[in-house]
mmCIF file of the N, C-alpha and C atoms, coordinates in Angstrom:
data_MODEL
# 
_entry.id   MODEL 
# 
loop_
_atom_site.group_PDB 
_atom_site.id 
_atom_site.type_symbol 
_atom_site.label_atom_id 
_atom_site.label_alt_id 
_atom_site.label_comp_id 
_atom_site.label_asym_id 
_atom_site.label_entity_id 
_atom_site.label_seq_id 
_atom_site.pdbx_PDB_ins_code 
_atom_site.Cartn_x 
_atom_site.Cartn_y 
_atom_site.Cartn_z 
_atom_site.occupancy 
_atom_site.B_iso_or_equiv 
_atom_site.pdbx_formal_charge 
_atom_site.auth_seq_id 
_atom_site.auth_comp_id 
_atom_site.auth_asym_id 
_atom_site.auth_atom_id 
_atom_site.pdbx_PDB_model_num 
ATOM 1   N N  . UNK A 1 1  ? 100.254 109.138 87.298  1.00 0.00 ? 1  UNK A N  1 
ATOM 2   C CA . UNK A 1 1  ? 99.523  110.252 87.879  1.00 0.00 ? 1  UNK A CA 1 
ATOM 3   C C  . UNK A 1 1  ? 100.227 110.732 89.154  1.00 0.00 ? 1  UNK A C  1 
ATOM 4   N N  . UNK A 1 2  ? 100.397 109.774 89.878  1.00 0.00 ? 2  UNK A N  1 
ATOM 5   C CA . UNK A 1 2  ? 101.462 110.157 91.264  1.00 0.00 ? 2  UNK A CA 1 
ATOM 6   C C  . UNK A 1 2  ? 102.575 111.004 91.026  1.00 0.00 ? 2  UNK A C  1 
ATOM 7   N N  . UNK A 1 3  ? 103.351 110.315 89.937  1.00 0.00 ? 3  UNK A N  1 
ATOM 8   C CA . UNK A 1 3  ? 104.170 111.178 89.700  1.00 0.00 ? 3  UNK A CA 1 
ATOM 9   C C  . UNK A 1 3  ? 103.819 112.736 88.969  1.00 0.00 ? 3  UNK A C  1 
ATOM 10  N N  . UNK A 1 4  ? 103.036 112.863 88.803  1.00 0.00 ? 4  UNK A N  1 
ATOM 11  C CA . UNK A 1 4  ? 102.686 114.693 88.568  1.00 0.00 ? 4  UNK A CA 1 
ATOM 12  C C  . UNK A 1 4  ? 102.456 115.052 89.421  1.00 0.00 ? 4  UNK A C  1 
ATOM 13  N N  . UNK A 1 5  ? 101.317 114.766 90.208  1.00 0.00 ? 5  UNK A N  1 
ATOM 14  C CA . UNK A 1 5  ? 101.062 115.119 91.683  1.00 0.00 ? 5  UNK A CA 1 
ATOM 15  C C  . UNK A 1 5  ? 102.470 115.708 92.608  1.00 0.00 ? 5  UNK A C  1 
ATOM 16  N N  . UNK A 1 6  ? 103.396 114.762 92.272  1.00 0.00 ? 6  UNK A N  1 
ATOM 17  C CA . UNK A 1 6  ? 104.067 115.082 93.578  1.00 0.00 ? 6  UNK A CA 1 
ATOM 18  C C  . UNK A 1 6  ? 105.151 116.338 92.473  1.00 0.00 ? 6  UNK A C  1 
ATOM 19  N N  . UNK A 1 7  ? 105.033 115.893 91.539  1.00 0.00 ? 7  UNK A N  1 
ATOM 20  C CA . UNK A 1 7  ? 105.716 117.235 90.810  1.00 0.00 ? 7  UNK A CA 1 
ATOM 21  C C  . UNK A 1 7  ? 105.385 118.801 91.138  1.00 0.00 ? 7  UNK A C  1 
ATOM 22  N N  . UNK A 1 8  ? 104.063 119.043 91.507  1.00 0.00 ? 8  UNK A N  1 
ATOM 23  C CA . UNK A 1 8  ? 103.659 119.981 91.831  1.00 0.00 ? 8  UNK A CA 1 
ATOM 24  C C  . UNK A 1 8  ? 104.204 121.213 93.038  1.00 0.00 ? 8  UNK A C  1 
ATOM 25  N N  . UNK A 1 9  ? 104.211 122.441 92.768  1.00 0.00 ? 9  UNK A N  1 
ATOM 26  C CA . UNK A 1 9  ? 104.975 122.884 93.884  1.00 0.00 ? 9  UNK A CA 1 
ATOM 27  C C  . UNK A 1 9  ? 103.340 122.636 95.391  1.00 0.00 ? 9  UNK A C  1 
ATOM 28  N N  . UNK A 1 10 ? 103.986 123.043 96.379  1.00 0.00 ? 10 UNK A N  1 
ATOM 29  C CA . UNK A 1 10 ? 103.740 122.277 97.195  1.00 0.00 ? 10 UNK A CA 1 
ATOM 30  C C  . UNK A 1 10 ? 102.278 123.374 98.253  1.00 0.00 ? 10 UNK A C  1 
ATOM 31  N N  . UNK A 1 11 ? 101.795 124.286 97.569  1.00 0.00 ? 11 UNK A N  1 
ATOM 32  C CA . UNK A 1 11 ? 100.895 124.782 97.368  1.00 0.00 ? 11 UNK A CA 1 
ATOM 33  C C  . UNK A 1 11 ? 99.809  124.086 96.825  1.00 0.00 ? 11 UNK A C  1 
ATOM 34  N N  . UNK A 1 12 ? 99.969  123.414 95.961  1.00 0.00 ? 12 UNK A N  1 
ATOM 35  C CA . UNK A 1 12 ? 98.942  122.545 95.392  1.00 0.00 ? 12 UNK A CA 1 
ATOM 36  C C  . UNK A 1 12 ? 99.168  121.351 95.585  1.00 0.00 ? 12 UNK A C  1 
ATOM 37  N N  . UNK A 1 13 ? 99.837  120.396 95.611  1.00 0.00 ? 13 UNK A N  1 
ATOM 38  C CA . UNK A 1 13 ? 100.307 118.902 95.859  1.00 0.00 ? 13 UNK A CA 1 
ATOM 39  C C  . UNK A 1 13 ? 99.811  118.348 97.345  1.00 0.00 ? 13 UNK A C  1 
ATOM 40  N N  . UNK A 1 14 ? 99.717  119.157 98.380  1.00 0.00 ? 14 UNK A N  1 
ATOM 41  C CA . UNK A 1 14 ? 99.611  119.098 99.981  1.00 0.00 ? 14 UNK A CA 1 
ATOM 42  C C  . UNK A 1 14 ? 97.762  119.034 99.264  1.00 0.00 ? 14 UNK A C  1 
ATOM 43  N N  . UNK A 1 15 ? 97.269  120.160 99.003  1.00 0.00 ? 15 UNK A N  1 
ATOM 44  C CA . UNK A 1 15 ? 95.609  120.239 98.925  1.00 0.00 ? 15 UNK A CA 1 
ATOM 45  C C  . UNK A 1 15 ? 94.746  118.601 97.887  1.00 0.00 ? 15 UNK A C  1 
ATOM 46  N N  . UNK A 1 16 ? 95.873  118.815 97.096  1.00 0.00 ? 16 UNK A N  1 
ATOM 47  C CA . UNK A 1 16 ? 95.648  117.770 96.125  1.00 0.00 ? 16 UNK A CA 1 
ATOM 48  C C  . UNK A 1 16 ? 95.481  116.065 96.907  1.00 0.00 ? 16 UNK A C  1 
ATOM 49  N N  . UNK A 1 17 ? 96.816  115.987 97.549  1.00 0.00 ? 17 UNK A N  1 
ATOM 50  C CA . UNK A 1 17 ? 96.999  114.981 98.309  1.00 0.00 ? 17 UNK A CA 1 
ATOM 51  C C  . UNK A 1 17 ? 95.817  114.448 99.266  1.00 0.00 ? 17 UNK A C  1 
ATOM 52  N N  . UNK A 1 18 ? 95.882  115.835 100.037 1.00 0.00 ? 18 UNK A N  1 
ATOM 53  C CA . UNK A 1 18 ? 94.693  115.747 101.263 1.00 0.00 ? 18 UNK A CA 1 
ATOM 54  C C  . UNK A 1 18 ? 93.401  115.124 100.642 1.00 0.00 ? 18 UNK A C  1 
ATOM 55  N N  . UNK A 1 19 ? 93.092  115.764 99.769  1.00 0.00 ? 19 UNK A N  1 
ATOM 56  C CA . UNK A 1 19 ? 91.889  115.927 99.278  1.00 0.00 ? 19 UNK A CA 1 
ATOM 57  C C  . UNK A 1 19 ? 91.329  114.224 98.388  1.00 0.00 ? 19 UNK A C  1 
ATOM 58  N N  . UNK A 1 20 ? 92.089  113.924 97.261  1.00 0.00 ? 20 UNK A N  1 
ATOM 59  C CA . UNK A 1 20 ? 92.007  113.038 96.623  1.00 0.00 ? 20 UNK A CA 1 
ATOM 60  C C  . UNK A 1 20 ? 92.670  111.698 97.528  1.00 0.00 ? 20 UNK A C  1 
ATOM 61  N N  . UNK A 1 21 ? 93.723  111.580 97.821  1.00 0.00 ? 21 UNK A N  1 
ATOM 62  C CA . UNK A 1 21 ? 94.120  110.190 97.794  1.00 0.00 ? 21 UNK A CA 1 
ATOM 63  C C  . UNK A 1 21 ? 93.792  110.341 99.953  1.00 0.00 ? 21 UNK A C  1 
ATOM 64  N N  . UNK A 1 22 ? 93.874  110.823 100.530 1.00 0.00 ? 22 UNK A N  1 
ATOM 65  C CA . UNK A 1 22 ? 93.243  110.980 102.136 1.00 0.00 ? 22 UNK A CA 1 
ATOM 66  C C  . UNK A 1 22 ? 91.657  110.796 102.360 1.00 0.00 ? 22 UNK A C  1 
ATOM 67  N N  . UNK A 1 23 ? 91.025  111.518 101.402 1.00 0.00 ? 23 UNK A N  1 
ATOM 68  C CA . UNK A 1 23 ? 89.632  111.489 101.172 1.00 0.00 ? 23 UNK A CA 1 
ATOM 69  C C  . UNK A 1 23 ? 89.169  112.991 101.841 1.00 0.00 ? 23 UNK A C  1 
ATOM 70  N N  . UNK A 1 24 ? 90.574  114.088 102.835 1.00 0.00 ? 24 UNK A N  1 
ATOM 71  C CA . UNK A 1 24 ? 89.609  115.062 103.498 1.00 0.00 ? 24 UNK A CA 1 
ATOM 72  C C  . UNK A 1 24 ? 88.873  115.997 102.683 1.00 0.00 ? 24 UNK A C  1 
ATOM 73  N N  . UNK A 1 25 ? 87.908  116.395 103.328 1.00 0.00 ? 25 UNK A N  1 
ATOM 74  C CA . UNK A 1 25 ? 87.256  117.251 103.161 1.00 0.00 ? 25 UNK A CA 1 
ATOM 75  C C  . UNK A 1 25 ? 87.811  118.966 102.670 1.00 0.00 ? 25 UNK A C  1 
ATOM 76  N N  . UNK A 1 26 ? 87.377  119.726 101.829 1.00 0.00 ? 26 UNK A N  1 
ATOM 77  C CA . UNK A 1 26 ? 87.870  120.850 101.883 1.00 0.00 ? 26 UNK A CA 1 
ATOM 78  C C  . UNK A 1 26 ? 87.919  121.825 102.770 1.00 0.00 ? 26 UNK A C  1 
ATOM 79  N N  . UNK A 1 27 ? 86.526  121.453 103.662 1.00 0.00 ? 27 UNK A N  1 
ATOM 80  C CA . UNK A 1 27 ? 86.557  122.417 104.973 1.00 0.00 ? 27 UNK A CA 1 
ATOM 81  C C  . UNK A 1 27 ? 88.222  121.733 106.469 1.00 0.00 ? 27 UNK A C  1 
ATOM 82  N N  . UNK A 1 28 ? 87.923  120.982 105.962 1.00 0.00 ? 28 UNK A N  1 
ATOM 83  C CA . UNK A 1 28 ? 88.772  119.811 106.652 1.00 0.00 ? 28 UNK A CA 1 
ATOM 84  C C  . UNK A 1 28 ? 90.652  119.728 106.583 1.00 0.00 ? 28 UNK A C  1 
ATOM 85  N N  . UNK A 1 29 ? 90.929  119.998 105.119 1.00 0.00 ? 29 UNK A N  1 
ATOM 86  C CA . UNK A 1 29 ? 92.273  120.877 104.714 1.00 0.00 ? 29 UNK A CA 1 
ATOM 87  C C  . UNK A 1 29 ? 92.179  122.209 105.029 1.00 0.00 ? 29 UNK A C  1 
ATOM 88  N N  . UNK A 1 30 ? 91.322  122.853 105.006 1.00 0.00 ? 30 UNK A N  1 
ATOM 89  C CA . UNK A 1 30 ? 91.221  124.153 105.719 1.00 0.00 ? 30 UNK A CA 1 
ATOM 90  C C  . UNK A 1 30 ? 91.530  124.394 107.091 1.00 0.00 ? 30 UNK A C  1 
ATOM 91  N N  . UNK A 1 31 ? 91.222  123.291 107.754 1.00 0.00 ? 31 UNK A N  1 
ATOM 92  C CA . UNK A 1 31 ? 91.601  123.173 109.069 1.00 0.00 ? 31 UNK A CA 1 
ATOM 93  C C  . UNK A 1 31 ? 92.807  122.999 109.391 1.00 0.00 ? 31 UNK A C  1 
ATOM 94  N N  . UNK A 1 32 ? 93.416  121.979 108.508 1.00 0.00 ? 32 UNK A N  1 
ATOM 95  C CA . UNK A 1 32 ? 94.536  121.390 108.959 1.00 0.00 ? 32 UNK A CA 1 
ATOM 96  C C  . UNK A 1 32 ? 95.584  122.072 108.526 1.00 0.00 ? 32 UNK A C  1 
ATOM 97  N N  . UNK A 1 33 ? 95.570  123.362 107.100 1.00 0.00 ? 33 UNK A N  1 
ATOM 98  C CA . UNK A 1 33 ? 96.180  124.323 106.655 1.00 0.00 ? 33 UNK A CA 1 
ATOM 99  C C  . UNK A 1 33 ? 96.251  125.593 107.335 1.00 0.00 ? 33 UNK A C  1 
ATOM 100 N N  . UNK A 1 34 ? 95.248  125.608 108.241 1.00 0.00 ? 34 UNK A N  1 
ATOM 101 C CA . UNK A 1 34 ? 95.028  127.155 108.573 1.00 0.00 ? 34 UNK A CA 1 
ATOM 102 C C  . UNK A 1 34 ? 95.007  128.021 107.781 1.00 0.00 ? 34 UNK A C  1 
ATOM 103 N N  . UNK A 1 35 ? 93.877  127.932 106.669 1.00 0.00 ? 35 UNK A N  1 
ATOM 104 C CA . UNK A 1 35 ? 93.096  128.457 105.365 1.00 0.00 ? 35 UNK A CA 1 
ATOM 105 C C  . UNK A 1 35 ? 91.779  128.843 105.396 1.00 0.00 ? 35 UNK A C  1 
ATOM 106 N N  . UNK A 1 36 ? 91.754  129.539 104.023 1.00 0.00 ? 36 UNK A N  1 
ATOM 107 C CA . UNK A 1 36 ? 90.050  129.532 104.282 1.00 0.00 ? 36 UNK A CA 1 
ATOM 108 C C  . UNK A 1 36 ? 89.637  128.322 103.674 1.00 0.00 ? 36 UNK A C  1 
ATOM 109 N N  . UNK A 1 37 ? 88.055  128.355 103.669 1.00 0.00 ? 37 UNK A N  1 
ATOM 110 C CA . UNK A 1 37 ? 88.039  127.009 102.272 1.00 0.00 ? 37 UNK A CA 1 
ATOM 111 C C  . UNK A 1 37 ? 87.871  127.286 101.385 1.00 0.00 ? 37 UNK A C  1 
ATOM 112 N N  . UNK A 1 38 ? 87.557  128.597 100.820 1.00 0.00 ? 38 UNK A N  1 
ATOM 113 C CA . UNK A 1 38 ? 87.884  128.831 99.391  1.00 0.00 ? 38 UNK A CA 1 
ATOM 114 C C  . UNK A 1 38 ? 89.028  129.160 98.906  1.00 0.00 ? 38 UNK A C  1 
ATOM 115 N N  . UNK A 1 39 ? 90.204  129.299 99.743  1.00 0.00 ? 39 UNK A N  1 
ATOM 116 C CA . UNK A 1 39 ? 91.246  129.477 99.168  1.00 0.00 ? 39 UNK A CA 1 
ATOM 117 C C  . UNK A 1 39 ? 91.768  127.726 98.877  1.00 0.00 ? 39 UNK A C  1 
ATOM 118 N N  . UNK A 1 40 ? 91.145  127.065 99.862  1.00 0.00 ? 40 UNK A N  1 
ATOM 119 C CA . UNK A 1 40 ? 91.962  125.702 99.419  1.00 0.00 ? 40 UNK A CA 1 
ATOM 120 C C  . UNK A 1 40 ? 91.190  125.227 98.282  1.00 0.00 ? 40 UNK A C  1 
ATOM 121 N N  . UNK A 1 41 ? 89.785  125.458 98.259  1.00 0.00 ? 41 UNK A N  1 
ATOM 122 C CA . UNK A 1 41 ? 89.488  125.129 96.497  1.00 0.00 ? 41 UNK A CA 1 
ATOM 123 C C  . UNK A 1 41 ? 89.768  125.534 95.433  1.00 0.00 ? 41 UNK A C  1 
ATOM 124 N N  . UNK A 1 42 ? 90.456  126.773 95.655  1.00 0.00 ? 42 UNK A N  1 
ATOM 125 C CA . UNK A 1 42 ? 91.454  127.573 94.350  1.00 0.00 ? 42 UNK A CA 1 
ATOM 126 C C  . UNK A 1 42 ? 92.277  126.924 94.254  1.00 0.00 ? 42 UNK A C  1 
ATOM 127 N N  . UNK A 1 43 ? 93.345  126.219 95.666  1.00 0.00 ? 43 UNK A N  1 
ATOM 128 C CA . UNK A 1 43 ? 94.701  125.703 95.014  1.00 0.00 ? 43 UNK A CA 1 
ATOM 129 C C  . UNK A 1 43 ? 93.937  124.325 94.404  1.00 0.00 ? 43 UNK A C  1 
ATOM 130 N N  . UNK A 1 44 ? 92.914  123.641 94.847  1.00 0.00 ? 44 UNK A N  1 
ATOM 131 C CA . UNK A 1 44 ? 92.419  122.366 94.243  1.00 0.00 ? 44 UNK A CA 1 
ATOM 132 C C  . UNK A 1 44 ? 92.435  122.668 92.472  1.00 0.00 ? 44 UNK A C  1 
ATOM 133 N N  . UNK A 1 45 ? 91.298  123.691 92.569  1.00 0.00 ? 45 UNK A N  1 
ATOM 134 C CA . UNK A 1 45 ? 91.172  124.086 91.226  1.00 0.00 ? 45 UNK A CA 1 
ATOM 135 C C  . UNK A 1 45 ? 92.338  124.035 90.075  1.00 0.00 ? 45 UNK A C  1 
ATOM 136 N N  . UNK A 1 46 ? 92.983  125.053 90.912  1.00 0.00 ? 46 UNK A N  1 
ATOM 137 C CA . UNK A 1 46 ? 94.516  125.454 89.821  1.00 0.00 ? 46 UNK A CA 1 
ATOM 138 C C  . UNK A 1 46 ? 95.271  124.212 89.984  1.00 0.00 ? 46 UNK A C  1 
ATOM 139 N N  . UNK A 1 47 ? 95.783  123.058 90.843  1.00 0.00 ? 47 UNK A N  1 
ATOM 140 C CA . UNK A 1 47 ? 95.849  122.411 90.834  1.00 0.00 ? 47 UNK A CA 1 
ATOM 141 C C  . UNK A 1 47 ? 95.260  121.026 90.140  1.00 0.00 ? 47 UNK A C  1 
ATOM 142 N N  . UNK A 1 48 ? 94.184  120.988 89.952  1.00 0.00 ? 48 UNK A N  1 
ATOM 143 C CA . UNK A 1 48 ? 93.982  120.181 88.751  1.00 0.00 ? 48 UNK A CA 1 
ATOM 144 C C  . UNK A 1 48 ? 94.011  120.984 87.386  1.00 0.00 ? 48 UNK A C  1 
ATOM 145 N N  . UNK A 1 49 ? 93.781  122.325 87.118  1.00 0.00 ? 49 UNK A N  1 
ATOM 146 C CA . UNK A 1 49 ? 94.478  123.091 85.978  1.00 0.00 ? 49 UNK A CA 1 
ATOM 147 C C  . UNK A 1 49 ? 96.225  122.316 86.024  1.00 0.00 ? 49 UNK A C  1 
ATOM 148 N N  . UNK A 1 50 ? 96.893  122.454 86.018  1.00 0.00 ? 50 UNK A N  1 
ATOM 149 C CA . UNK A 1 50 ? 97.980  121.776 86.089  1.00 0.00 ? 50 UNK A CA 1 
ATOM 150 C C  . UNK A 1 50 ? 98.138  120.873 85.819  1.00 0.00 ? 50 UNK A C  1 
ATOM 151 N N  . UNK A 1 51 ? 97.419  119.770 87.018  1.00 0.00 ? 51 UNK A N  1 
ATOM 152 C CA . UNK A 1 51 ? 97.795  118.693 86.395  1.00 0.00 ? 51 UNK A CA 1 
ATOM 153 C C  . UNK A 1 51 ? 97.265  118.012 84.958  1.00 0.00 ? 51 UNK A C  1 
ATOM 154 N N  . UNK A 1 52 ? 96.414  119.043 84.128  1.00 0.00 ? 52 UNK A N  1 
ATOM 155 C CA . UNK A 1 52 ? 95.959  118.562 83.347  1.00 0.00 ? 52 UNK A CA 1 
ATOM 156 C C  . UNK A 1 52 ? 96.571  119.189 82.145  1.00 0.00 ? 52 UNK A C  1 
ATOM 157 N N  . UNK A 1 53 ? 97.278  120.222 82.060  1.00 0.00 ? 53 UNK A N  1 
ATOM 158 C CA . UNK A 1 53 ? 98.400  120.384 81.492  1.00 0.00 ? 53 UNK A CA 1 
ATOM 159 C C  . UNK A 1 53 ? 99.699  119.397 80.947  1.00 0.00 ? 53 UNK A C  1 
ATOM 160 N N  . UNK A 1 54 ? 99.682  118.929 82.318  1.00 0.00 ? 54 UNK A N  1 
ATOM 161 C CA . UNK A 1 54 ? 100.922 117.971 82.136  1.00 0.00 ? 54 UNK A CA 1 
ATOM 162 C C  . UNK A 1 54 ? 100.789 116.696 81.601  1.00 0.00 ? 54 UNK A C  1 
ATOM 163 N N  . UNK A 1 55 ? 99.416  116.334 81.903  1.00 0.00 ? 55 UNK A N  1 
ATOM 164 C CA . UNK A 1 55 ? 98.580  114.967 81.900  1.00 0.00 ? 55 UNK A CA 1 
ATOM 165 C C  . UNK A 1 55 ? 97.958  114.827 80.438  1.00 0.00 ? 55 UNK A C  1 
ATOM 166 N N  . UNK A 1 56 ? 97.926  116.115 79.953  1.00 0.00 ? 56 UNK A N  1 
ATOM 167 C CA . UNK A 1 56 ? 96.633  115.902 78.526  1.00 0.00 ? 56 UNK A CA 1 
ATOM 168 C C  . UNK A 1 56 ? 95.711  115.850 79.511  1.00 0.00 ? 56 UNK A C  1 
ATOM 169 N N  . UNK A 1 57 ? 94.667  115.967 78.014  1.00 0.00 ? 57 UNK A N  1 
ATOM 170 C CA . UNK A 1 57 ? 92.839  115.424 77.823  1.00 0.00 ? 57 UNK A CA 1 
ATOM 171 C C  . UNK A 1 57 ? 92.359  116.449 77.797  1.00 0.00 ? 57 UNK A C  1 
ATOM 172 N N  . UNK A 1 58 ? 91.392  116.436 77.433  1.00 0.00 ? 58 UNK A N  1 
ATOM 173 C CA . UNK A 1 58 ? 90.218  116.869 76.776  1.00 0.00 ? 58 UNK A CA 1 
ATOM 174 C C  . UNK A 1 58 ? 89.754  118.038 77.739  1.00 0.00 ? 58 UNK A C  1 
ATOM 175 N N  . UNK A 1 59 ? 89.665  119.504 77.688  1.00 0.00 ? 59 UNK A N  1 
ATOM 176 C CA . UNK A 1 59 ? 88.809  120.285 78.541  1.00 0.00 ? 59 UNK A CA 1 
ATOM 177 C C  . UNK A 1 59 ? 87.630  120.008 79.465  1.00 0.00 ? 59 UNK A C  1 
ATOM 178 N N  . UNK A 1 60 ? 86.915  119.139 78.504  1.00 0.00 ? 60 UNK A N  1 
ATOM 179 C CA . UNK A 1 60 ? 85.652  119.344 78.666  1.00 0.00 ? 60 UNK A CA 1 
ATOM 180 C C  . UNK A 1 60 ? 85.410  118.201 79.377  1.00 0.00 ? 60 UNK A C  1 
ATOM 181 N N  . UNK A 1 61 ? 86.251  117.247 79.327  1.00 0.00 ? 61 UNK A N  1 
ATOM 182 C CA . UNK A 1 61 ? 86.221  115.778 80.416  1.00 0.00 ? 61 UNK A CA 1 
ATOM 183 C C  . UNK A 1 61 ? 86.613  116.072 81.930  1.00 0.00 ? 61 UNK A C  1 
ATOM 184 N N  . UNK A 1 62 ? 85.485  115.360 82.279  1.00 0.00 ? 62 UNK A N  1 
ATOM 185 C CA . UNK A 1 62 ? 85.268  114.941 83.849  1.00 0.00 ? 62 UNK A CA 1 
ATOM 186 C C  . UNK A 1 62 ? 86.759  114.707 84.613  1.00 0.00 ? 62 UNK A C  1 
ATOM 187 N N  . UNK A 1 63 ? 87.682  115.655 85.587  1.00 0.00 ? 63 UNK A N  1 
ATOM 188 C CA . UNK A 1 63 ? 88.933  115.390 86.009  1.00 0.00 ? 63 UNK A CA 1 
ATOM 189 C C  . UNK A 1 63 ? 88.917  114.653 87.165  1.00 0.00 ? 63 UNK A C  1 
ATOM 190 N N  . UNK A 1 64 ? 89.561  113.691 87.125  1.00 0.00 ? 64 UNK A N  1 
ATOM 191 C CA . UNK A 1 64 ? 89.837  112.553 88.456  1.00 0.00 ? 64 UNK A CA 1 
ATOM 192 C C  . UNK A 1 64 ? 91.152  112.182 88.652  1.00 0.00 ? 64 UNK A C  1 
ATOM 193 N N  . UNK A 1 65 ? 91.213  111.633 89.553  1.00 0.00 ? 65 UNK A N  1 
ATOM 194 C CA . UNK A 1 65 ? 92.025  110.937 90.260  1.00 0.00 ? 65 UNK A CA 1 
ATOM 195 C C  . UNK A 1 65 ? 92.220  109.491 91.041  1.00 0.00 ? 65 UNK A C  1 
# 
């Protein structure tokens, strides 16, 4: 899994990172990005779009990390 993660261009991999393996908050990468927070839940979003591309599974299954 790490290794997709960090495959990612770096638009999504930084939000991904923060978010999942740091534990911050989305308002919280927002901060530390100088973002809004819905733009950093888009790159989250599209970012796990991706990685689930690369990863397989099922649409409709619960995405983690």
């Amino acid at each position: 899994m790490l290794q997709a993660v960090l495959a990612l261009d770096k638009k999504y991999r930084i939000p991904i990172h923060l978010h999942y393996y740091e534990g911050y908050s989305i308002q919280e990468i927002a901060d530390i990005l100088q973002a809004k927070p819905a733009t950093v839940g888009t790159w989250l979003a599209r970012g796990r779009m991706l990685l689930k591309e690369k990863i397989g599974g099922a649409e409709d299954e619960a995405f983690s990390i």
